[in-house]
C-alpha positions in Angstrom: 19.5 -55.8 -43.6 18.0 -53.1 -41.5 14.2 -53.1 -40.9 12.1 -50.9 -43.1 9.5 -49.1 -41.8 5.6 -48.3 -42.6 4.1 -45.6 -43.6 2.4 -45.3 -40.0 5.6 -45.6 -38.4 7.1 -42.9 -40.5 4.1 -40.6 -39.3 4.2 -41.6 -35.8 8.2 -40.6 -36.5 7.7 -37.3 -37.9 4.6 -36.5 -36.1 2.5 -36.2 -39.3 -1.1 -37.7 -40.0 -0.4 -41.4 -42.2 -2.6 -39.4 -45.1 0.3 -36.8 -45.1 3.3 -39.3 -45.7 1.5 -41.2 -48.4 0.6 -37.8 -50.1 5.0 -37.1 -50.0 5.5 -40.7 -51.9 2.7 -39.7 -54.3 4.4 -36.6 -54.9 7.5 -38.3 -54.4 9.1 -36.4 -52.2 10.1 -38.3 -49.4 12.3 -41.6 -50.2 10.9 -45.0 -49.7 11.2 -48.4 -51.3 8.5 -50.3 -53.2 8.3 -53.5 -52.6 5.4 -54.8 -55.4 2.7 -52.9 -53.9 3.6 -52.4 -50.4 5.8 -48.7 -49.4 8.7 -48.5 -47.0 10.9 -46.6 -45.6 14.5 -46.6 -44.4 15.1 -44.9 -41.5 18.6 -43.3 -41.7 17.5 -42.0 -45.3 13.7 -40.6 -43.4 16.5 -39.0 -41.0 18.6 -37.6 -43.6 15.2 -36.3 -45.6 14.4 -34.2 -42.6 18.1 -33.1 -41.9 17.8 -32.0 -46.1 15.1 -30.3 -45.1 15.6 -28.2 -42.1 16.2 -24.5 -42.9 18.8 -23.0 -40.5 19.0 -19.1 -39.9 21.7 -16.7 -42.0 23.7 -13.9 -40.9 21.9 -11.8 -42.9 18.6 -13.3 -41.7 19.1 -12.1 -38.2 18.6 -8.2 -39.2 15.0 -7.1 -38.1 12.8 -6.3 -40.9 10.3 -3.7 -40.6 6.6 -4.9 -40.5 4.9 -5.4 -44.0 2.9 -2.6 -44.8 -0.4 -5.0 -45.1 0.3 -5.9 -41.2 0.5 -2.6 -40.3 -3.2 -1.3 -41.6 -4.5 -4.4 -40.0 -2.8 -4.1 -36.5 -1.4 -0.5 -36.2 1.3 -0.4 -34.0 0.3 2.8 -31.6 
């Protein structure tokens, strides 16, 4: 059986404050394993989360977009 890791580990992982990857089980959602009172994690599924997660650019994405109109008042462009 693989190792399961903590919640610490997990942040120390991702980069994320322990406080922030106990709020994602609260809210459940980030997978992890309950064992009686204790939380873990499996890493492949952690990996998997974040590849789930990551947003990658469209086609149509890639067209510039002119500035919104709120932007503009606050930092006119000439």
């Amino acid at each position: 059986m693989e190792k399961l890791l903590t919640a610490k580990q997990v942040s120390e992982l991702l980069e994320v404050k322990v406080s922030t990857v106990y709020d994602w089980v609260y809210r459940k959602a980030i997978p992890y394993v309950k064992l009686g009172r204790l939380i873990r994690f499996k890493k492949p599924e952690i990996f998997h989360w974040v590849e789930s997660h990551t947003i990658r650019p469209s086609p149509s994405g890639l067209k510039a977009k002119p500035p919104r109109k709120d932007v503009q008042k606050e930092f006119p462009l000439s």
